[in-house]
N, C-alpha and C positions, 0 to 999 in steps of 0.2 A: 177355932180359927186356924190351926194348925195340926199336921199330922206329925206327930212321933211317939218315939216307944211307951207304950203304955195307953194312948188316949182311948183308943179302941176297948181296952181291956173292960169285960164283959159284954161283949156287944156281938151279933154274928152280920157277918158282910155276906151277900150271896153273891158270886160275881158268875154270869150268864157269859160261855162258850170261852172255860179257864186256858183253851190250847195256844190262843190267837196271842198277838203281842199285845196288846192293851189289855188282854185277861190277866197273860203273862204275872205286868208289872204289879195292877190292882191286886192281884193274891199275893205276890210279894210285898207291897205297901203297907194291906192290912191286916196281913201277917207281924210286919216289924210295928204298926204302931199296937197288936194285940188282940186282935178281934180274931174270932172262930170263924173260919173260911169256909165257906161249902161254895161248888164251882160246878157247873155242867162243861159236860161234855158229848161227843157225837161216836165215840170210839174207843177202843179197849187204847190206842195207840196216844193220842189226847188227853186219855185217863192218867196215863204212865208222867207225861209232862205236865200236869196240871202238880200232881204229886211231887213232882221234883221241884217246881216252883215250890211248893210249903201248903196248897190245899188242904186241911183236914180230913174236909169228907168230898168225894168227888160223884158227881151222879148221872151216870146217862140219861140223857133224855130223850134216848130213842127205846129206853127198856121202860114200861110200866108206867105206872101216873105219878106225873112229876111233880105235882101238889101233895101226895099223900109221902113221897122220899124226900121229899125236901121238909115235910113235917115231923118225920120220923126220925133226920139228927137236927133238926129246930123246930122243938114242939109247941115252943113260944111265938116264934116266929122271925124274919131276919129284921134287921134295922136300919140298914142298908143294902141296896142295890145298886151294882155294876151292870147294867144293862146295852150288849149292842143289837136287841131285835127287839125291841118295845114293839114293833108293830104282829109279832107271833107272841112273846111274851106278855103283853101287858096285865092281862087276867090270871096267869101262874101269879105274875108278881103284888097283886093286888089280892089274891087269897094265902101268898106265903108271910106279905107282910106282918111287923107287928106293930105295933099302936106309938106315929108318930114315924114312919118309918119315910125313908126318901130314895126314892127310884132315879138314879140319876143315870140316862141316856147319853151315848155320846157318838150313836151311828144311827142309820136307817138299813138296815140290812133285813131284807124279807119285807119291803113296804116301806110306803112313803105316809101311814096312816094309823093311827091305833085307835081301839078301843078299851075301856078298863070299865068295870061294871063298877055302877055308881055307891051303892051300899057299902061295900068293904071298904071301897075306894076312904069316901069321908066319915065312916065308921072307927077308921082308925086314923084318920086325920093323916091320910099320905101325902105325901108332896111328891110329886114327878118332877124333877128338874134336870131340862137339857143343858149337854156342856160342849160350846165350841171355844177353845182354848182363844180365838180371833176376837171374839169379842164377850169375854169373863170379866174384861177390867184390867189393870195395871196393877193393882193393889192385888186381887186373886192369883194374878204370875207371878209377882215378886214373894207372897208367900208358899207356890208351890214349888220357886226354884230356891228357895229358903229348906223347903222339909225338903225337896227330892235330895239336895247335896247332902244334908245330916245323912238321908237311907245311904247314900253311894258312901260318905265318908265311913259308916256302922258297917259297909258290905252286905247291904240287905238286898241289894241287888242285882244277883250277877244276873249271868245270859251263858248262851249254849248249851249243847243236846244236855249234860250233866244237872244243870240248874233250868233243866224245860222251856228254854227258847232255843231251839237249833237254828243257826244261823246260814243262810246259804247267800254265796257269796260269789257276784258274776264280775269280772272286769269291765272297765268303762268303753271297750270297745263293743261290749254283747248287752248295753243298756235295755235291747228291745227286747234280749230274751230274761233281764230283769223283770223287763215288768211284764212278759207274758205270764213268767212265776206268783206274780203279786195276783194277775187277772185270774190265775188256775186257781187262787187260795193255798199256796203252797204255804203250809204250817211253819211257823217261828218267822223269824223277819230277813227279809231279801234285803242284799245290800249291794251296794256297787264299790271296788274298790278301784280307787285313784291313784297310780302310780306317784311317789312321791317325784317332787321337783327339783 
């Protein structure tokens, strides 16, 4: 029902494309609640920030088969999933699973559709479940702004290029060239800063 230190402990989280800021955060999450991290990535540069959030084991998955390196440091399988391309992922995640394992999506990046073969699928009793923070409930926010404050009060979470979210940073007069940043994919999180008043 809630995430903190230790709940995780024995368990491996695989969190899908560790560079982005929702990867960011999720490796650092379940990292402080205890879970063994494994994270993809697309680039030796991505690899570098996933790491510095607190990743374990980081894996490209533009090098080699990403079922057989994702087996190789979870032989057993993961137990959870950070998923934001369930529509290119679905089938890695449904053969890296392990038994009882929950693939929780929270984008549509690469497709508005997926597939997952059915066998492994309910062989191991997965659950896919999507998360739009809009509508999780009242009771699911109040206890993730419950655990997110414990991580921030523990310092489980920082941010910038040292702790693998680099922050870049436009004034509220260049909003348009903020979010041409955001539209590029420009890695760690775009922010606008507001003159104070």
């Amino acid at each position: 029902a809630h995430l903190a230190p230790g709940v995780l402990a024995g368990r491996t989280v695989l969190v899908a494309g560790g560079a982005g800021a929702v990867g960011h955060a999720a490796i650092q999450l379940a990292r402080w609640a205890g879970a063994t991290v494994i994270t993809t990535v697309s680039s030796d540069a991505k690899a570098q920030l996933a790491r510095a959030a607190g990743a374990h084991h980081v894996i490209d998955y533009t090098q080699g088969d990403l079922v057989e390196n994702i087996r190789a440091v979870a032989p057993d399988g993961v137990d959870q999933v950070v998923e934001v391309s369930l529509a290119t992922n679905a089938a890695v995640d449904a053969e890296v699973a392990a038994n009882h394992a929950v693939v929780a999506f929270y984008a549509d990046d690469n497709g508005d559709t997926f597939a997952m073969p059915i066998r492994p699928t309910f062989a191991k009793n997965i659950r896919v479940q999507g998360v739009l923070l809009y509508t999780v409930g009242e009771a699911a926010l109040d206890a993730a702004v419950a655990d997110i404050t414990h991580a921030l009060e523990d310092g489980a979470l920082p941010v910038g290029e040292d702790a693998g979210l680099p922050l870049t940073w436009f004034p509220l007069e260049e909003t348009a060239a903020a979010h041409d940043a955001v539209q590029s994919a420009t890695v760690g999180k775009v922010l606008i800063r507001v003159a104070e008043l």
